[in-house]
VOBA-185256 format. One line per 8 residues: number of its first residue (from 1); for each residue x, y, z of N, C-alpha, C, O, CB. Coordinates in Angstrom, 2 decimals. Glycine has a CB too. Layout:
N
NUM) X Y Z X Y Z X Y Z X Y Z X Y Z; ... $
//
This chain:
72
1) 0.84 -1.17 0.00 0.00 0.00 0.00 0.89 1.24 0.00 1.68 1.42 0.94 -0.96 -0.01 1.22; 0.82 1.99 -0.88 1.36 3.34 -0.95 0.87 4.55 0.06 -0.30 4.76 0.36 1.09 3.73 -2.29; 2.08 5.35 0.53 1.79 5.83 2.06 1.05 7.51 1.04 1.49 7.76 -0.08 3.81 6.02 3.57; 0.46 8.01 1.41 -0.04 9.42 0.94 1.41 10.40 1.38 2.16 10.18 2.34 -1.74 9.95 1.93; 1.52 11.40 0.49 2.61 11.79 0.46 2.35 13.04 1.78 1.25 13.16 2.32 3.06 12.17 -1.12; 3.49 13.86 2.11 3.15 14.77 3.23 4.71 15.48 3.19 5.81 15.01 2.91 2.59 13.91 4.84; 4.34 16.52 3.52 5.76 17.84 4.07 5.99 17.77 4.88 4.90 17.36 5.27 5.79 19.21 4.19; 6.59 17.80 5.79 6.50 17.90 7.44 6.66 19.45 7.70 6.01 19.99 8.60 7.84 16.96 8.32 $
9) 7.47 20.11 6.95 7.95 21.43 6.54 6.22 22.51 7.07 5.88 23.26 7.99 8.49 21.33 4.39; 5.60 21.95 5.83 4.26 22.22 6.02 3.03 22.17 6.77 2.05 22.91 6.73 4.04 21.94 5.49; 3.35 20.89 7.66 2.71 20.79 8.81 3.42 21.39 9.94 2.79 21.32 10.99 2.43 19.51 9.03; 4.13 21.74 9.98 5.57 22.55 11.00 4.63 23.71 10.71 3.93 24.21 11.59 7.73 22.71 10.32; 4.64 24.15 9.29 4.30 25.83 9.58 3.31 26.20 10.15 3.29 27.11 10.98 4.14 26.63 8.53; 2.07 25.33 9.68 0.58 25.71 9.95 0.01 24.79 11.16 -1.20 24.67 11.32 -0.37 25.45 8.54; 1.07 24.09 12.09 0.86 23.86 13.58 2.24 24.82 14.31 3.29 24.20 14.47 0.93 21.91 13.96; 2.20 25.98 14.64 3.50 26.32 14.69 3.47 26.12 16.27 4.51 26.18 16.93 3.94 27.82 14.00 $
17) 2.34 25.91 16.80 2.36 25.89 18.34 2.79 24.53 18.98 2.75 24.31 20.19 0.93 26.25 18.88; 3.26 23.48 17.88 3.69 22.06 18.34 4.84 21.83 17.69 5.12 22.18 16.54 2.71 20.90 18.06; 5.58 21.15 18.52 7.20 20.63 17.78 6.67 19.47 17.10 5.94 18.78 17.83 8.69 20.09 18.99; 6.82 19.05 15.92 6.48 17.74 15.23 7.66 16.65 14.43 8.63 16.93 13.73 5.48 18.21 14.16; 7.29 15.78 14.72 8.40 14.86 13.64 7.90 13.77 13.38 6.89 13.38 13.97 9.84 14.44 14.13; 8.74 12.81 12.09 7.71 11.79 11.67 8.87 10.48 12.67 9.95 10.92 13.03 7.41 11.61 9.42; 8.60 9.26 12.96 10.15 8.86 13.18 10.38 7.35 12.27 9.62 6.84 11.45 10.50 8.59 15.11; 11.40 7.00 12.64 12.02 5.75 11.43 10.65 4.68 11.08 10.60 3.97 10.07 13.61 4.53 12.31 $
25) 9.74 4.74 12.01 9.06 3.70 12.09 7.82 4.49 11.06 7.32 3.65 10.31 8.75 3.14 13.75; 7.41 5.44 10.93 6.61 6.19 10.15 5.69 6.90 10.97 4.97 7.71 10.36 5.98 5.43 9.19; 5.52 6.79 12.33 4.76 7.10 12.95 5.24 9.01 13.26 6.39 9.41 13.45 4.72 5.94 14.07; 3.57 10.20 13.20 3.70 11.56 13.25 3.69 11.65 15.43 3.02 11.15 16.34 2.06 12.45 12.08; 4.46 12.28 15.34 4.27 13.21 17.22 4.19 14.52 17.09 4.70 15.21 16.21 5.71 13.14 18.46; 3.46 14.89 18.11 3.31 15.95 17.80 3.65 16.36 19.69 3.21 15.52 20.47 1.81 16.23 16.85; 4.21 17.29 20.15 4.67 17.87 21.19 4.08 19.87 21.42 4.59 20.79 20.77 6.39 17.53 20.93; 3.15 20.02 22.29 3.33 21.41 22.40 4.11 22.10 22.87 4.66 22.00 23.97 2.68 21.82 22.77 $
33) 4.26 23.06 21.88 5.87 24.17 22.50 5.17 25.13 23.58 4.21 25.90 23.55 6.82 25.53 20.93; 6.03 24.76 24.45 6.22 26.28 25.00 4.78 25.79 26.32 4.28 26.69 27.00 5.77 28.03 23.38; 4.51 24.92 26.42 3.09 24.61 27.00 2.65 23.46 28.29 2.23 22.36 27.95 2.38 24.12 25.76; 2.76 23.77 29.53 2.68 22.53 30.50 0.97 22.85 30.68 0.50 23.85 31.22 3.86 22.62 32.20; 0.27 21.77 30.12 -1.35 21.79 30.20 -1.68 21.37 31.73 -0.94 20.57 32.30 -2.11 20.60 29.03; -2.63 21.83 32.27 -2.88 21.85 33.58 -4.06 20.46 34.04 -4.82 20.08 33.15 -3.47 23.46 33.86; -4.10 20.01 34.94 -5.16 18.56 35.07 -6.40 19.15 34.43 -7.11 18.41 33.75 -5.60 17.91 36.89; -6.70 20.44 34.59 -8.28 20.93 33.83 -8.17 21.16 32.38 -9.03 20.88 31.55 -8.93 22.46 34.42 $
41) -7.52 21.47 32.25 -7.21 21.47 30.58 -7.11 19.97 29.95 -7.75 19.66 28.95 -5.63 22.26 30.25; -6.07 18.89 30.78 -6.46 17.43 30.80 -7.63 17.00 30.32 -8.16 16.67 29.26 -6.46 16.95 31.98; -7.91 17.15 31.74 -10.20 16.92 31.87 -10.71 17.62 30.88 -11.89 17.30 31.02 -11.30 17.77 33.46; -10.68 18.44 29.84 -11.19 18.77 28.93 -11.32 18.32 27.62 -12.19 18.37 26.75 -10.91 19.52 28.95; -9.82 17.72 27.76 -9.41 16.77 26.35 -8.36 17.20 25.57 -8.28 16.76 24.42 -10.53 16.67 25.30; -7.43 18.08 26.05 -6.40 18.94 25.62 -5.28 17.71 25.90 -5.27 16.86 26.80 -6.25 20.55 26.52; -4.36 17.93 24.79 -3.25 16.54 25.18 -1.54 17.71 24.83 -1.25 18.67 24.10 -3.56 14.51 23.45; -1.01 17.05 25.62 0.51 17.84 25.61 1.41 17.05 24.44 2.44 17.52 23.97 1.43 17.68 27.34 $
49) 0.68 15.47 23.99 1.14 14.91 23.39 0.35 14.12 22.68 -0.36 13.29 23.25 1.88 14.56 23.92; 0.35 14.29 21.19 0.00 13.43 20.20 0.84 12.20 19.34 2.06 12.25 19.42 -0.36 14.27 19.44; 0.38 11.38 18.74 0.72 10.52 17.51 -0.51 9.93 17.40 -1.45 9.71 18.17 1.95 9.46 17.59; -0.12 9.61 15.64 -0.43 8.64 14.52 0.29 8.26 14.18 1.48 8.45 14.44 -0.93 8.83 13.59; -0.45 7.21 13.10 0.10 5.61 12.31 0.10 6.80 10.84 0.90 6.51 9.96 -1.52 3.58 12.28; -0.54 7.75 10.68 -0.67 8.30 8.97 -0.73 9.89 8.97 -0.58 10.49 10.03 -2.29 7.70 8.11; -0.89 10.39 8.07 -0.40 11.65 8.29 -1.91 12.69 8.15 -1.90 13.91 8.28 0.94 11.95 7.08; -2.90 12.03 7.92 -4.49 12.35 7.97 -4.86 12.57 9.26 -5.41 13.55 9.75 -5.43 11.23 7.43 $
57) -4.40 11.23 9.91 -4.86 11.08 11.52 -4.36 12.17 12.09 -5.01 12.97 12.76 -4.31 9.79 12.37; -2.99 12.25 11.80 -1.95 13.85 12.54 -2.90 14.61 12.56 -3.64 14.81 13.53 -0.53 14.77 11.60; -2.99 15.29 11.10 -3.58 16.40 10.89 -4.89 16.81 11.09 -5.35 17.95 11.08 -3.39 16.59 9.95; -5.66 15.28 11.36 -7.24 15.26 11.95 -6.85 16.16 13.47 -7.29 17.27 13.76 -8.03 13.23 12.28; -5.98 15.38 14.24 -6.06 15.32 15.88 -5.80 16.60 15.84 -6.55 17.50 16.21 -5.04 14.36 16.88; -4.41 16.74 15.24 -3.82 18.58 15.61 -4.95 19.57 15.35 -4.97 20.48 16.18 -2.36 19.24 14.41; -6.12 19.65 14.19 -6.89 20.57 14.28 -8.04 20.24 15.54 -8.70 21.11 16.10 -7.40 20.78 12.89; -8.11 19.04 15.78 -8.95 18.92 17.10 -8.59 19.28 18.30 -9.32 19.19 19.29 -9.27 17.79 17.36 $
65) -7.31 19.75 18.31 -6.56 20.27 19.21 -6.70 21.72 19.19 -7.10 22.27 20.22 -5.28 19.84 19.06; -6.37 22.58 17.90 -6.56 23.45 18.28 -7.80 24.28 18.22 -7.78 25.47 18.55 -5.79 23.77 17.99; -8.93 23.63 17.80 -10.06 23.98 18.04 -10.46 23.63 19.84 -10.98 24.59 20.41 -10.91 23.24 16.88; -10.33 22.91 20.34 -10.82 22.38 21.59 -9.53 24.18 22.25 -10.18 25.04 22.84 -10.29 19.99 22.05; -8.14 24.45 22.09 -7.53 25.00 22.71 -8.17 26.74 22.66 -8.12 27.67 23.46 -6.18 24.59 22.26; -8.73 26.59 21.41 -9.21 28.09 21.11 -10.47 28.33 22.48 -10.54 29.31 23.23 -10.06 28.19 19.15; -11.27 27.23 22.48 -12.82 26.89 23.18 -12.18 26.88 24.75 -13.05 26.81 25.61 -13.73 25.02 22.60; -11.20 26.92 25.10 -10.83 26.82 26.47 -10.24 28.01 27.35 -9.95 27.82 28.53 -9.93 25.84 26.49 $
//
């Protein structure tokens, strides 16, 4: 199965509030900069740390992220 292609460059720019990388195994992380989330922010559904298996899923979660971060 052929993997869908992706920038990381590009997902770097337009998540600029998370450190991201893909690693050997193919799997995306995503890390917030600059950001220690508090147990209520937790309880809300806010995560300090993401991954996926594909680069859809990334980019699904990270905007669910920062929609839920805007709402908080």
């Amino acid at each position: 199965m052929a993997m869908p292609s992706y920038d990381l460059d590009v997902l770097r720019a337009a998540f600029p509030a998370w450190s991201l990388f893909c690693s050997d195994a193919g799997v995306f992380y995503a890390t917030r900069r600059g950001v220690h989330l508090r147990n209520a922010d937790i309880d809300k559904g806010l995560r300090q740390t993401l991954s996926a298996n594909d680069a859809e899923t990334f980019v699904s979660l990270l905007r669910d992220q920062t929609r839920m971060a805007v709402r908080s």
